[in-house]
C-alpha positions in Angstrom: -46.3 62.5 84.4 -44.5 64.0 81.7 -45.9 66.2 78.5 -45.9 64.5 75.8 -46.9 66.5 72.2 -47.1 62.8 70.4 -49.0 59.6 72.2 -48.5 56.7 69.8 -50.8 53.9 70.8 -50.7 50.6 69.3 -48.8 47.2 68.6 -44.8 47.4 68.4 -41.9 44.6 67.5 -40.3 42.7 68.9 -43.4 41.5 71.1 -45.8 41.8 68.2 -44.5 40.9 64.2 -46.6 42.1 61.6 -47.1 44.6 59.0 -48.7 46.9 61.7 -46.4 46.7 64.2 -43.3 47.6 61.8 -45.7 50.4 60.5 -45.4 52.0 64.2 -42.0 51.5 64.8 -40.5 53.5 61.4 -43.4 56.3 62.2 -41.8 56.2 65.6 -38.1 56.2 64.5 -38.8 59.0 62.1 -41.1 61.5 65.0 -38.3 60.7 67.5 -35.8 62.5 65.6 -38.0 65.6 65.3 -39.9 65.2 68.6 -38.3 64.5 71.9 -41.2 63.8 73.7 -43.3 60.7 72.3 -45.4 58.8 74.7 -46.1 54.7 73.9 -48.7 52.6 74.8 -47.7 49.5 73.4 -51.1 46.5 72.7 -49.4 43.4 72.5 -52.4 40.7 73.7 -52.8 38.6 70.9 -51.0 36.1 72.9 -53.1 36.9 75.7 -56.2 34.3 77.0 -59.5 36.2 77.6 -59.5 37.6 81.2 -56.0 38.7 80.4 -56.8 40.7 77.1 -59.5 42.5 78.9 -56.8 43.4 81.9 -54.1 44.6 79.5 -56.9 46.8 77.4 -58.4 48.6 80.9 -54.9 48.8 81.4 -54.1 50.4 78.3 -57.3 52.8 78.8 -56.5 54.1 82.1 -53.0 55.2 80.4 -53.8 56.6 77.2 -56.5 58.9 79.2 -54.3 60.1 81.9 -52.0 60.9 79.1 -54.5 62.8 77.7 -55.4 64.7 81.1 -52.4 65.6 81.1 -51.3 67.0 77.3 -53.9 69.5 76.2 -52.0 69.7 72.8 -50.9 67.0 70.2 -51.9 64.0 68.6 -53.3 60.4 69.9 -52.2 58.5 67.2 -53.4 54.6 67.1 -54.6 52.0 64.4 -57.8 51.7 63.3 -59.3 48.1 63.5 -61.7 46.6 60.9 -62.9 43.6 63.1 -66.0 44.4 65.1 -64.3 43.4 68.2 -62.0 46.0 67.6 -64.1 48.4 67.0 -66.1 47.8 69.9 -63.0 48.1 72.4 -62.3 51.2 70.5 -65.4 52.7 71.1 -65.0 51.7 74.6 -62.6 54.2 74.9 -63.4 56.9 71.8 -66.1 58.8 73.1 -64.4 58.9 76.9 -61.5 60.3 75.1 -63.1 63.2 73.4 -64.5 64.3 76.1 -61.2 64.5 77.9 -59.4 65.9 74.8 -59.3 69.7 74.2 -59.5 71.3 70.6 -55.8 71.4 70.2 -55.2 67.5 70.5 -55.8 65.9 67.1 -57.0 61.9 67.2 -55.4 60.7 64.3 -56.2 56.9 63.1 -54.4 54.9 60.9 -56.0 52.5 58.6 -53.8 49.8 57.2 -56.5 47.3 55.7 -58.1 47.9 52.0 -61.4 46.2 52.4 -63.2 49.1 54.5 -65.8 49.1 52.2 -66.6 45.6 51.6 -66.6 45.8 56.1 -68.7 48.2 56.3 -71.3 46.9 53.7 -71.0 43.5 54.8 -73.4 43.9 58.4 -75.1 47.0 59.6 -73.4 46.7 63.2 -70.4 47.0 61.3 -71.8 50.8 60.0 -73.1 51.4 63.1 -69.3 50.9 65.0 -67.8 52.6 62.1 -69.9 55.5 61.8 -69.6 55.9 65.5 -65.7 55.3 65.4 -65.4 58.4 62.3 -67.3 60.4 64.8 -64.2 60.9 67.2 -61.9 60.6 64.6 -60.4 64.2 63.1 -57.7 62.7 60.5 -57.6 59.4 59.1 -53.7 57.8 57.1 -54.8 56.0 54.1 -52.4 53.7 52.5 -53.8 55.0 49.0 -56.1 57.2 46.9 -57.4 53.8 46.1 -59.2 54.3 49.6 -60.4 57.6 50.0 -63.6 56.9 48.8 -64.0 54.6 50.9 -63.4 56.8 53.5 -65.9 59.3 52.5 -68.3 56.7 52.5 -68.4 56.3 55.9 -68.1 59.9 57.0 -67.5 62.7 54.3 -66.1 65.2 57.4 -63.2 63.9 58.2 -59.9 64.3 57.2 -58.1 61.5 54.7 -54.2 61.9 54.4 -52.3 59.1 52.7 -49.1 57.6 53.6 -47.6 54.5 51.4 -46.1 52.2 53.4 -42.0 51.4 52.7 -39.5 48.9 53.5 -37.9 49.1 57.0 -34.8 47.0 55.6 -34.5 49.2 52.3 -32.0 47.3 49.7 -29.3 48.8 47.6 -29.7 47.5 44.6 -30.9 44.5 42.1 -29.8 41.4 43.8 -29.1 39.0 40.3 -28.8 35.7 40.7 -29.3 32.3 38.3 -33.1 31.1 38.7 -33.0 27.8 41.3 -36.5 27.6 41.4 -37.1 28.2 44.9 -40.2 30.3 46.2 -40.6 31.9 49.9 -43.3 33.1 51.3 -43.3 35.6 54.8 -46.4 35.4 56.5 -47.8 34.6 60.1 -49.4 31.4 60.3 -53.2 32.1 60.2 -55.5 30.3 58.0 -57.0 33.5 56.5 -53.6 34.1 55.0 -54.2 31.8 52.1 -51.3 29.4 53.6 -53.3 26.6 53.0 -53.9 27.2 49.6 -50.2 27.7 48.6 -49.1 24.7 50.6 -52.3 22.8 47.9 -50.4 24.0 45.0 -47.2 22.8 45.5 -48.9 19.3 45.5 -49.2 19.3 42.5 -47.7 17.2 40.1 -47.0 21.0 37.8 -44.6 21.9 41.1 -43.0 18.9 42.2 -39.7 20.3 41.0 -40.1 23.4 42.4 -39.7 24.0 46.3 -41.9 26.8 49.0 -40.2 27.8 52.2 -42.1 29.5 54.5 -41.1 31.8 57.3 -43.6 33.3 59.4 -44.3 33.1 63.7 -47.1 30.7 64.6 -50.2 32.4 65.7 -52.3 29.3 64.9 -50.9 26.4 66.8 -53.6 23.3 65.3 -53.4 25.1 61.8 -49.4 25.2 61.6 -50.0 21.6 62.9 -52.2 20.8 60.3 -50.4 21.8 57.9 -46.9 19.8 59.0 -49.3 16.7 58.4 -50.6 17.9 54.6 -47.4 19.1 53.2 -45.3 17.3 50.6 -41.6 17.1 50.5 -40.7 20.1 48.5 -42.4 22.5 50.6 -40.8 23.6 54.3 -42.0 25.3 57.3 -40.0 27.7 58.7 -40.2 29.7 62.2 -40.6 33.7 62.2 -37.2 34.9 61.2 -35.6 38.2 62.8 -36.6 41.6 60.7 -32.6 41.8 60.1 -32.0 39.2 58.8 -34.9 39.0 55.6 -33.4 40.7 52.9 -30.3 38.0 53.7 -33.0 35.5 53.7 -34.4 37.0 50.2 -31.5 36.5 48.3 -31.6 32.5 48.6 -34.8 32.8 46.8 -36.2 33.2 43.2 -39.5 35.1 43.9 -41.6 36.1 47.2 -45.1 34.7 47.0 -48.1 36.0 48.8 -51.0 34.1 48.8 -53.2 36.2 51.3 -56.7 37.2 49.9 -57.2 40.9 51.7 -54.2 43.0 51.9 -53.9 46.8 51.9 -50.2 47.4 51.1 -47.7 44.9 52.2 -45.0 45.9 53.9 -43.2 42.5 52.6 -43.8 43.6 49.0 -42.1 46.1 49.1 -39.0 44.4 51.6 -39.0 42.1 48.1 -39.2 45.2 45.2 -36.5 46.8 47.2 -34.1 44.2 46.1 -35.9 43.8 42.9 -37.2 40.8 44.0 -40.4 39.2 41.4 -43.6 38.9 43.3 -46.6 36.7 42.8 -49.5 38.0 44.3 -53.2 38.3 44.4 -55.5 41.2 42.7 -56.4 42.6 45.9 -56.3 46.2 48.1 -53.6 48.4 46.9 -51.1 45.4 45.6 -52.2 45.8 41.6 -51.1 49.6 41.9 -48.2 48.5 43.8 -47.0 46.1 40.8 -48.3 48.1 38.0 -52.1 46.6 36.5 -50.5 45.1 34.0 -48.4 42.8 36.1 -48.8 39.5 34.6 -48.0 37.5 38.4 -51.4 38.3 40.0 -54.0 35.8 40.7 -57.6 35.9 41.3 -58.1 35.9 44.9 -58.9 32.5 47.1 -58.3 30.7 43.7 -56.5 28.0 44.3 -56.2 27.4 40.4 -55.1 30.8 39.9 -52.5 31.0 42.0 -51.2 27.9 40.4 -51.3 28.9 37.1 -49.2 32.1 38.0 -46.7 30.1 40.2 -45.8 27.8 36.9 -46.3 31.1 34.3 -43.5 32.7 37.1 -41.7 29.2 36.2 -42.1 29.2 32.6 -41.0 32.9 32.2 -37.7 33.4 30.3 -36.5 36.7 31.1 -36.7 37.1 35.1 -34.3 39.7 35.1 -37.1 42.3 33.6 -39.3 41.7 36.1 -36.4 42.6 38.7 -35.8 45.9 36.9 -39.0 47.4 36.5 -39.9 46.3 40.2 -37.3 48.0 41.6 -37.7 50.6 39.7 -41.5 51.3 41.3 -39.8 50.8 44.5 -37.6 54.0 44.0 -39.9 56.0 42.2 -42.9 55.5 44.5 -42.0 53.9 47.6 -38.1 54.7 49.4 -37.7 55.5 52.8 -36.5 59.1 51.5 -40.3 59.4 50.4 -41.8 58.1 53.2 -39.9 59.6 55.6 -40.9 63.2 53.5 -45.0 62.1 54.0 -44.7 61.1 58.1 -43.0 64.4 58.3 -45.5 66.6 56.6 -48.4 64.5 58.0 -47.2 65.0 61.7 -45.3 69.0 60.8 -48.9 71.1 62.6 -47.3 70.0 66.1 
């Protein structure tokens, strides 16, 4: 087996599509330009029934430790879970791990979510598993300062670095168009997403001239069914579209909306901003420092009424092409690739 100074272990596109996944692959693309020798261990069992998840993770064990065996310097790089299934399968393998690893191989965790703290309050396995987890964990990627308390919360030792997230398929420029009054919304099909409650509003008699297309792969198949059946006309149900192809798919749209109720720092926020795309939103994780607190398109989360009201305010709102400006101009300032390719660097530059 070959050396490898970087083991990046986690889910990957095109088998897996979420904010995760196309986390991985840009922190990939950007290491493998700087290091030659990058080892993958790709988790892609969501699809997976139950005796074949817990094949693919022993799998998955049995390769990250003979990596580690093998490389006595580096970094194990992977994502940290905030499910306490996750957590347990990580702890599985954490404590193994350390003892395998020398002092010159770093574990370095990346932590995507922003409700660590209301997880780890929530039960007291959940603190256990966590506490545990910190334990064997030397550096942990933030997506904000928002979170670093948090962090320290759990353990005070360790290391907190923060990387904001970015748009893989960065835009050049403001994409103006007249207002059609068509929404879109890009997200998975999973009930905790806040689907439902979006689909809800665009019954109403408030929306019935406005339209919702969603786009998003089906990892529910009776919820995506259940919603065919509840729909109304003006809303459509769309298949996961290719990563290529969304800022295309963007520009046939007046404004992105994302009803999900926990969210650390969408990746699809930012695909939107980068255009200068408006966003409507809830008032949750990192997204109100994303949009500026003052943002008048966020809604109280899993508020059906809410979201509503900010859908038709959106509606009612006469100069659109504000809102494009001063989004995109957060994008630049805070969140390019040229600045996120700058933090991976710097975060990864002690190999």
């Amino acid at each position: 087996m070959s050396r490898f100074r970087i083991i990046m272990w986690g889910e990957f596109p095109p088998n897996t599509h979420n904010g995760i996944s196309v986390s991985n692959k840009m922190i990939f693309d950007i290491l493998q330009d700087q290091f030659r020798d990058i080892a993958v261990v790709e988790e892609n069992a969501w699809n997976k029934k139950f005796v074949g998840k817990i094949i693919h993770f022993i799998k998955n064990y049995f390769r990250v430790s003979a990596y580690l065996l093998k490389n006595k310097n580096g970094i194990l790089y992977f994502n940290l879970p905030l499910s306490t299934a996750g957590l347990f399968r990580l702890l599985i393998f954490l404590p193994v791990a350390r003892m395998i690893k020398t002092k010159n191989m770093r574990f370095l965790a990346h932590l995507h979510r922003g409700d660590l703290r209301v997880f780890y309050n929530k039960k007291l396995i959940h603190r256990i598993f966590l506490e545990l987890a910190f334990f064997c964990i030397d550096e942990i990627i933030v997506l904000s300062n928002l979170f670093i308390e948090d962090i320290k919360i759990v353990n005070k030792r360790v290391t907190t670095r923060i990387l904001h997230n970015t748009s893989e398929i960065e835009g050049n420029g403001i994409i103006q168009k007249e207002y059609t009054g068509n929404f879109i919304c890009l997200s998975n099909y999973i009930e905790s997403k806040g689907i439902r409650e979006l689909v809800d509003c665009f019954k109403s008699d408030e929306l019935k001239g406005l339209t919702l297309s969603i786009y998003g792969n089906i990892y529910d198949q009776s919820f995506f069914n259940e919603l065919v059946c509840d729909k109304t006309g003006n809303v459509n149900l769309n298949h996961g579209i290719n990563r290529n192809d969304i800022i295309n798919i963007l520009r046939n749209f007046d404004a992105l909306v994302l009803p999900s109720p926990n969210e650390g720092q969408p990746i699809v926020i930012l695909e939107a901003i980068s255009i200068g795309m408006p966003v409507i939103a809830n008032y949750t994780g990192d997204i109100p420092n994303m949009l500026g607190r003052d943002y008048k398109f966020l809604a109280i989360p899993q508020n059906k009424d809410s979201l509503l009201s900010k859908i038709k305010q959106f509606d009612q709102y006469e100069i659109k092409d504000e809102i494009s400006d001063y989004l995109y101009s957060r994008y630049k300032e805070n969140y390019s690739n040229r600045i996120y390719e700058g933090s991976v660097r710097e975060i990864f530059k002690r190999l």
